[in-house]
C-alpha positions as a Markdown table, in Angstrom:
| # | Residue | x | y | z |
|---|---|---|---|---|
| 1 | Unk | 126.9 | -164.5 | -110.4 |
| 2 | Unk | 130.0 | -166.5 | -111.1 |
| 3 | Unk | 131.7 | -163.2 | -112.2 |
| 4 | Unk | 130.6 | -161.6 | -108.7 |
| 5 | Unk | 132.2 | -164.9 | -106.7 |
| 6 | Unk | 135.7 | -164.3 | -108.7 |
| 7 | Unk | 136.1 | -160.8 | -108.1 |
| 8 | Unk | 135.2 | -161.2 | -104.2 |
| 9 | Unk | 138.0 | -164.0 | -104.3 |
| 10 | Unk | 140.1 | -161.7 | -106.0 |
| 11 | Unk | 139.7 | -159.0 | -103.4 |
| 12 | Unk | 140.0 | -161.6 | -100.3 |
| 13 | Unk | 143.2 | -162.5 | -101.6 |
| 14 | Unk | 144.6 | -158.6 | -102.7 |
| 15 | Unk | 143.5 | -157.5 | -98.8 |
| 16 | Unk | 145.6 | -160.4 | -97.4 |
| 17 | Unk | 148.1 | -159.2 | -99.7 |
| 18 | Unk | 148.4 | -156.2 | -98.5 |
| 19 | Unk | 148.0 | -157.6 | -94.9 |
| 20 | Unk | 151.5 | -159.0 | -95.7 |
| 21 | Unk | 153.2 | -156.6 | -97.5 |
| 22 | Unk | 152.3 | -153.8 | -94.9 |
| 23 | Unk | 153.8 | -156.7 | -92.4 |
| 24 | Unk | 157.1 | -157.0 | -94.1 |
| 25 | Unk | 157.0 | -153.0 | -94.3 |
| 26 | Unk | 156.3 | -152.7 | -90.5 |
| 27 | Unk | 158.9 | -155.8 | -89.5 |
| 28 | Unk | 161.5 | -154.0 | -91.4 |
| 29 | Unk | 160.8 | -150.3 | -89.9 |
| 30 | Unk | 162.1 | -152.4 | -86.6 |
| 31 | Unk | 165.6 | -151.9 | -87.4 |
| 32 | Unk | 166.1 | -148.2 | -87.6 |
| 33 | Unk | 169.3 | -148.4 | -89.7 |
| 34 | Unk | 167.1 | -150.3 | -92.6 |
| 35 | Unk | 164.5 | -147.5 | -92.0 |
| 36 | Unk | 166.8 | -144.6 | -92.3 |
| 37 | Unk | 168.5 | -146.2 | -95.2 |
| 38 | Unk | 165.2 | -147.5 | -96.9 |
| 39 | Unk | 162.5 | -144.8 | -96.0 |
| 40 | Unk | 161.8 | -144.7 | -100.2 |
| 41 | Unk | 161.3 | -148.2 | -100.5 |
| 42 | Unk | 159.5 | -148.8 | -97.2 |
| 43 | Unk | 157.4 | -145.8 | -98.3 |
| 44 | Unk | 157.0 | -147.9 | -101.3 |
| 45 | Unk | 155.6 | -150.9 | -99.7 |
| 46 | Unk | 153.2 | -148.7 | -98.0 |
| 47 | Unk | 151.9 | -147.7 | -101.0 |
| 48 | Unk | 151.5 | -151.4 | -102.8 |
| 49 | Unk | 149.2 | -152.1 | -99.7 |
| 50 | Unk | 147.3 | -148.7 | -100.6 |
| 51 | Unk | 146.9 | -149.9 | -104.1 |
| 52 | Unk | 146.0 | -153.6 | -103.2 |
| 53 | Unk | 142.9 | -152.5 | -100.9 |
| 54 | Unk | 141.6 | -149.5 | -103.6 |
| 55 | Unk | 141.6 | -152.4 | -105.9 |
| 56 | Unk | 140.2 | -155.5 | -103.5 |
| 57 | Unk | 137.3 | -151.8 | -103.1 |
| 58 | Unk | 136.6 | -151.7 | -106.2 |
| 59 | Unk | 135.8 | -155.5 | -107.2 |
| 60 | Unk | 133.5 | -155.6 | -104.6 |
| 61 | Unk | 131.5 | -152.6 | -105.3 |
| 62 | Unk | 127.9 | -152.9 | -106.4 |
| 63 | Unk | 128.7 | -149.5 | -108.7 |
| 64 | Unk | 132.7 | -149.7 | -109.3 |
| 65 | Unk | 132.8 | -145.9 | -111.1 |
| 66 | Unk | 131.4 | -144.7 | -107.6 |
| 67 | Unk | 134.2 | -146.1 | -105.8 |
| 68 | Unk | 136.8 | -145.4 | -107.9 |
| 69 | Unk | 136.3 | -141.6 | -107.2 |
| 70 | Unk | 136.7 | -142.9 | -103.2 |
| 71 | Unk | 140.2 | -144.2 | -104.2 |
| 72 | Unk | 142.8 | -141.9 | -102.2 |
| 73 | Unk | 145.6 | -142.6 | -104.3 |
| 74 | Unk | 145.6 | -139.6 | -107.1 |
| 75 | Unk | 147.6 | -141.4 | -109.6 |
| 76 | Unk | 145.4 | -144.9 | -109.1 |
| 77 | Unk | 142.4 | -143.3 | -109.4 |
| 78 | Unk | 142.9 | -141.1 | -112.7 |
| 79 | Unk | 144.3 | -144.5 | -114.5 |
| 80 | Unk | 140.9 | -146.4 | -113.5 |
| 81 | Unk | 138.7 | -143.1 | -114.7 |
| 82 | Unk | 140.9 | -143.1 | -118.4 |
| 83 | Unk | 139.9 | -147.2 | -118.1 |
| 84 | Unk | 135.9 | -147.0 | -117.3 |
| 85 | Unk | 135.8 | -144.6 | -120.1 |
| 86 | Unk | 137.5 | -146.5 | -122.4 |
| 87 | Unk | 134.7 | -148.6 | -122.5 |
């Protein structure tokens, strides 16, 4: 029960996480020169936020191999398959 309580804390805080970063991503795609110049790394950020809420997802799940085959991101998704069948 304990365990449960940690890893629904843990995902609270990864979703604002990712709240923030796609924030900083957004507040920065205001200034068109820092876009154009930075698509890669604002792409990048994108993508943390991505991972953040597949991984808040999946410590909430009542059956986490279930949702790890809902996880969008291709390369996320293989790495959490080679680590539930490491097990």
């Amino acid at each position: 029960m304990a365990n449960q309580a940690t890893h629904r804390q843990i995902a609270v805080v990864l979703e604002e996480l990712a709240q923030e970063v796609e924030a900083l991503g957004a507040k920065l795609c205001t200034d068109m020169d820092i876009a154009m110049r930075h698509m890669d790394s604002l792409q990048g950020i994108d993508l943390i936020a991505q991972k953040q809420r597949s991984l808040a997802a999946l410590l909430e799940a009542d059956c986490p191999m279930e949702q790890v085959e809902k996880i969008a991101i291709d390369v996320l998704r293989e790495r959490m398959r080679m680590l539930g069948t490491a097990h």
